[in-house]
N, C-alpha and C positions, 0 to 999 in steps of 0.2 A: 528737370534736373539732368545734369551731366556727370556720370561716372564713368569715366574709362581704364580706370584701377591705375597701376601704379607701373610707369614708363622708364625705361634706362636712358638718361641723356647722359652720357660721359663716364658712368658708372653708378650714379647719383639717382636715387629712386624718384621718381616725380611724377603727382599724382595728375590726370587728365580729369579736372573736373572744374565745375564754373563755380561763381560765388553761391546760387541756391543749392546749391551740393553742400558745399562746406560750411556753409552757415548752419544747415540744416544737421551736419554731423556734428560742428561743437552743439548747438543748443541742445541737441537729444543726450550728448555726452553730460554737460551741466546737469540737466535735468535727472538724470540715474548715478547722479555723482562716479561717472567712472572717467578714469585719466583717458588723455586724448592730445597730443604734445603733436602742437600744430608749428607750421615753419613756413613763413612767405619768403622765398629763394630766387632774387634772382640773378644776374652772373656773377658777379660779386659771389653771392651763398652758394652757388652751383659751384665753381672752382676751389672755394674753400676746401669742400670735400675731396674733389679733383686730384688737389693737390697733397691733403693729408688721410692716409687710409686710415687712422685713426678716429678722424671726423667723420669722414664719410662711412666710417660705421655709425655714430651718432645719427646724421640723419638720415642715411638708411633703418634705423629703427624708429624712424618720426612717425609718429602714426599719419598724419596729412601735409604733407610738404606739396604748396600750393602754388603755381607758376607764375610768382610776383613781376617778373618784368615780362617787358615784348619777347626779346629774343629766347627765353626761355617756353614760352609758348609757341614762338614758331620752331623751335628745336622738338618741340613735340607733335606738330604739326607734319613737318618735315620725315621726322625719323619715325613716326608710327603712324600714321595719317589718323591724328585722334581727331581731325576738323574743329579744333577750341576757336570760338569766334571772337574771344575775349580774353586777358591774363584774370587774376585775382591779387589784385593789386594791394598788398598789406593795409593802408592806410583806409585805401574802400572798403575795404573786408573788417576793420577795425569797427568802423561807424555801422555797415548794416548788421554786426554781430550787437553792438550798443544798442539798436534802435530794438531789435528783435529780444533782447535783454528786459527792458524795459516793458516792453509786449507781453513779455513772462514772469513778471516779476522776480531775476534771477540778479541776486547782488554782484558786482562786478570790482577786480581788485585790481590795482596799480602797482607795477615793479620796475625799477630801473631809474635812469636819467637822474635829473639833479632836481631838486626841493624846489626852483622856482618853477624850474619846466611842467614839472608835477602841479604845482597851484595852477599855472595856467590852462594847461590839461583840461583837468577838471572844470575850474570856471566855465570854457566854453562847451566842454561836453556837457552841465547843468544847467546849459543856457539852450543848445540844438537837441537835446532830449529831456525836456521837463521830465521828472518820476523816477529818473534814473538812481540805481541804490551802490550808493559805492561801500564796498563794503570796509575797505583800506587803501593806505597805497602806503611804499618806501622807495627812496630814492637808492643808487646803486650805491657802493660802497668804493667801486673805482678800484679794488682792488680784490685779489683771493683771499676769499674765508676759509675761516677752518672752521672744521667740522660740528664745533659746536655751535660757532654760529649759524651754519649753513640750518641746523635742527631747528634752532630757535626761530629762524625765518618762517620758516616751510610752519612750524607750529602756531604762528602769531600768524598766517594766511586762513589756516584750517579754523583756527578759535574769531576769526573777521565773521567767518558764515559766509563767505566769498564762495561761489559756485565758478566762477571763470578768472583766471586770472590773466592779464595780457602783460608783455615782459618786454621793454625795450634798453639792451643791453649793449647794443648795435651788436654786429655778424662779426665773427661767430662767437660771441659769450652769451647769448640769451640761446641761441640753441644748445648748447653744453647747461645752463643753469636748464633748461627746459628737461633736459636727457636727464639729467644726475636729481632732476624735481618729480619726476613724474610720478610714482608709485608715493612718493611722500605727504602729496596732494593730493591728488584722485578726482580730477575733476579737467576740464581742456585748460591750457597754460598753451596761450598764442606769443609766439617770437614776431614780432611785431614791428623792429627796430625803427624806424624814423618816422614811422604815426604818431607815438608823442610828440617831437619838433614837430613835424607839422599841424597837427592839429593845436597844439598848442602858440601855434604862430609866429615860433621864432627861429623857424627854416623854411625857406619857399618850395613849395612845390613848383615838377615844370610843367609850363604852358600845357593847355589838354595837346595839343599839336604833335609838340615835340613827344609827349607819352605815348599817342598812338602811335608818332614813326619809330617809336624802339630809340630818339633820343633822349632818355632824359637823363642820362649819364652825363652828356654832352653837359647839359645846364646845372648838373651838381659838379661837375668841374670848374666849370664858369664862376661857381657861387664860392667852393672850396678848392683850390688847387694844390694848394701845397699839402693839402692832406691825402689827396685823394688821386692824383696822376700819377701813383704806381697802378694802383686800382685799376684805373680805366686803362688807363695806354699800354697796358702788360696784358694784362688780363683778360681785357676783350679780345684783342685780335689773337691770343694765345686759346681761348673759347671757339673763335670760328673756324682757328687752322682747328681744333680736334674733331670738333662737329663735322667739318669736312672730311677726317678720317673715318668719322664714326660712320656718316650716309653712304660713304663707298666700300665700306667693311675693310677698310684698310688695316683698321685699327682695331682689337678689341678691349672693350672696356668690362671687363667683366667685374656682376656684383658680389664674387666672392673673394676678392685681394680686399676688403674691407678687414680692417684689424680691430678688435673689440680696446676699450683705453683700460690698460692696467691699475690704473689711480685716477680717482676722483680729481679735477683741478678746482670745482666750487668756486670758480665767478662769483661776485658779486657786487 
């Protein structure tokens, strides 16, 4: 197992550690029912906070924020020589938590996406993990809840007997439901964003090729453009100018200009 505790890329806390690391800390989390708000971040989720100190209070207080794309593993590579030979890729991280789930007989719960993505989901993860126990699932609501409903969620998870619950809300509303859920729930609540589409097989993943060279931003443009080239064509190269500041100390990013949120916003 690999832990190297938790590294400053850009300001943004981020843990140096592989998939037996974090696998191993939600399942012992499940298993002692204690909260454990886990986040796969990568440039896309790394700037989010970046760019709002509000957020990036949020995931500064992520308990496991895990280094989902390439470049964000070589940014910790780079700026603390933690030697990661591998990202922890959400979607891989999804499946070997289900498989080890299973192994444990630990019910496992569904949040987010839409009612069909959700059936599909399912069907095929009941088909690549015989045994598996779902304990629930609801799709998002696409909009902000109020308050009561936000209780009523969080209480209709607890009364499933769900011990893990995984959250795809895309970035960044499942790490804010994950923040504003934690203590509600008491168990790991993984922000997970596009492991439902893909597993559920109706978004492609990129080629293993393009994932190892750090492009598969490239081919989620290709696949979405008009959603998604602010994202990439802003964002990235506005990532490697800071990174660049950051390796030469030009810049500092320090993690205390993080602003705690005055008001709940309750995604859902």
């Amino acid at each position: 197992m690999i832990n190297r505790g938790k590294k400053n890329v850009l300001g943004v806390k981020v843990n140096a550690v592989n998939y037996e690391t974090a696998v191993s800390e939600i399942i012992s989390a499940a298993k002692s029912s204690q909260p454990l708000t886990v986040s796969a971040l990568a440039v896309h989720g790394v700037m989010t906070g970046v760019l709002d100190p509000v957020h990036r209070f949020r995931l500064n207080q992520t308990d496991l924020v895990v280094p989902d794309g390439q470049p964000v593993k070589w940014a910790l590579n780079l700026l603390h020589k933690t030697g990661l030979v591998d990202r922890v890729y959400g979607p891989t991280l999804t499946l070997k938590v289900c498989q080890q789930a299973v192994a444990e007989n630990l019910p496992v719960y569904f949040y987010g996406s839409t009612p069909e993505t959700l059936q599909k989901l399912l069907e095929n993860l009941e088909i690549r993990f015989p045994g598996i126990i779902v304990a629930g699932y609801q799709s998002s609501r696409f909009r902000q809840l109020t308050n009561h409903e936000k209780q009523i969620i969080a209480q209709q998870i607890r009364d499933s007997g769900a011990q893990i619950t995984f959250v795809g809300l895309g970035c960044p509303r499942q790490e804010i439901w994950a923040f504003e859920n934690r203590d509600l729930l008491s168990m790991p609540i993984l922000a997970v964003g596009a492991a439902f589409d893909f597993h559920a097989g109706v978004s492609r993943q990129a080629p293993p090729i393009l994932q190892r060279l750090g492009l598969e931003w490239f081919f989620r443009l290709t696949q979405e453009p008009s959603r998604l080239w602010k994202r990439y064509l802003l964002l990235n190269p506005l990532f490697l100018l800071l990174l660049f500041l950051q390796f030469f100390r030009l810049k500092n990013f320090s993690l205390d200009t993080a602003v705690p949120p005055v008001q709940e916003l309750r995604y859902g």
